[in-house]
C-alpha positions, 0 to 999 in steps of 0.5 A, a space after each residue: 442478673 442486671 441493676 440490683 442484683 448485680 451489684 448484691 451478688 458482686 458484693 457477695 462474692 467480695 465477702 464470700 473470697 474473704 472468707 474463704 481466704 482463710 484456711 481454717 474455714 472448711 469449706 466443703 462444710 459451707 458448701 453444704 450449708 448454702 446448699 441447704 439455705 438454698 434448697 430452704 429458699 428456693 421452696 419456701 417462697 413466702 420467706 424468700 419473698 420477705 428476705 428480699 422485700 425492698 420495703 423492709 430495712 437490710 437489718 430486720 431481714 438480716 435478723 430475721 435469716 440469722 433467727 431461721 438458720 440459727 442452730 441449723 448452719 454455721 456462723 460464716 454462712 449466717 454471716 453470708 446469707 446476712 449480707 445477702 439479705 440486706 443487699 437490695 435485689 431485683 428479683 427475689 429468685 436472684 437471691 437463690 441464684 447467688 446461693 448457689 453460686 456461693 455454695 458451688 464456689 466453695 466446692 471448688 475452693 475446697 478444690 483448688 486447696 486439694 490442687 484439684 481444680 483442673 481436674 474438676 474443671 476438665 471433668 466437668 466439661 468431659 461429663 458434659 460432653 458424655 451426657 449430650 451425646 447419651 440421650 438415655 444417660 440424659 434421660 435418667 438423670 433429668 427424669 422428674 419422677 426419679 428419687 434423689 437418692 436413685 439419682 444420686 446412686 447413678 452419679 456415683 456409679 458414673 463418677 465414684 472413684 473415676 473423678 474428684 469428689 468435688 465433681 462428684 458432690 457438683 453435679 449431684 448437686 446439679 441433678 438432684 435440684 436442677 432448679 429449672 435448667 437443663 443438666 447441659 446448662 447447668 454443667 455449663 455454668 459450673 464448669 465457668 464458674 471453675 475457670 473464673 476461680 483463677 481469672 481463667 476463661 474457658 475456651 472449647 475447642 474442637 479438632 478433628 484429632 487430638 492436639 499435642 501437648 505443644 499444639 495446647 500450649 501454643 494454642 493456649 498463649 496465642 488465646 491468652 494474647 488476643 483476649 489479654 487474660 489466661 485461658 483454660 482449653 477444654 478440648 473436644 474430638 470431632 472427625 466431622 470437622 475433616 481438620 483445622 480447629 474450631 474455638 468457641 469462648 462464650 458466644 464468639 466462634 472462632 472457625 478455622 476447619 475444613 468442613 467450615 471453608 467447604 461450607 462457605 465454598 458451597 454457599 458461594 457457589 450456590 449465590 
């Protein structure tokens, strides 16, 4: 998102951390609830069009939303979606967009009221990492002509009772309405946002062998150091990198394994 959009979502996500500063409000129940306003959005074009009209005053729209979503969804989720709609946005698409967030957020915050964050944040990523390696699992759960509800039955058999419900209701969330992304991408951006509820940020790590609890820590601070915020480690086993590690944190690589110094050896050489 850029300019507008940017702005409005920043201001959602200030009101939506006020809400669910407080306890009382249940939040699996808004989650669910911006779920279906985002389903709702995301398949009635014409009326997601109107809500993010730059030409109609923020208080009409808002009237409007609240008139629709009356007596389907709570209070605190017209009162989200009211301030979403009188935001300007730069493209009608990043109104759904910000939706969704808002609705995975409050998963994960039913999540950390559970003390279960770190789980749904390293299940996450461990999902991810099963399904790029299993073209067949990846092709059941992306197939178009799939149900939701065989879907649905097909996360449940992978991650009932083996994961957090939260997990669970994420990604069937992610493969049920995808909404254009790739199940990689989307487990992706769900495991970021999981980090991001504790100013974390997520670093994937690839050794040739498992790391002790003290190489993590040690790993840990060093990265905390050098980029001046908490890191989150989600840690990956390859023995093609023959050892060393290797640190992804968003698009900057940091190579410290073998493979990649007999790599950069070989070009030598060969210029």
């Amino acid at each position: 998102m850029n300019g507008a959009s940017r702005e409005a979502l920043a201001a959602a996500r200030e009101r939506f951390d006020a809400l669910t500063d407080n306890t009382a409000v249940d939040a699996t129940k808004l989650a669910d609830e911006l779920a279906a306003v985002t389903a709702l959005l995301d398949r009635e074009v014409s009326l997601r069009r109107v809500l993010t009209d730059p030409a109609q005053p923020g208080e009409a729209k808002a009237t409007l939303a609240a008139r629709v979503l009356g007596g389907q969804v709570g209070g605190e989720t017209i009162d989200l979606v009211s301030g979403l709609v009188r935001s300007r946005w730069s493209r009608s698409r990043d109104l759904v967009d910000s939706l969704e967030e808002l609705a995975s957020a409050a998963d994960l915050v039913a999540a950390e009221r559970a003390g279960a964050l770190d789980d749904v944040e390293d299940e996450l990523f461990r999902f991810g990492r099963i399904v790029s390696s299993s073209s067949e699992l990846r092709g059941a759960l992306t197939d178009r002509r799939a149900t939701v509800s065989a879907k649905s039955g097909l996360v449940g058999e992978l991650l009932g009772g083996r994961a957090d419900q939260r997990t669970e209701r994420l990604v069937i969330r992610l493969v049920t309405h995808p909404r254009g992304r790739s199940l990689e991408a989307g487990l992706d951006e769900l495991s970021k946002l999981a980090a991001a509820r504790r100013d974390r940020t997520v670093a994937v790590v690839t050794s040739a062998v498992p790391l002790s609890d003290r190489q993590k820590q040690r790993l840990g601070d060093a990265l905390g150091k050098l980029y001046g915020r908490k890191m989150h480690l989600n840690l990956d086993v390859d023995p093609e990198v023959l050892g060393g590690i290797s640190v992804r944190i968003g698009d900057e690589v940091i190579n410290g394994t073998i493979a990649d110094r007999l790599e950069e050896a070989t070009r030598r050489m060969a210029g």
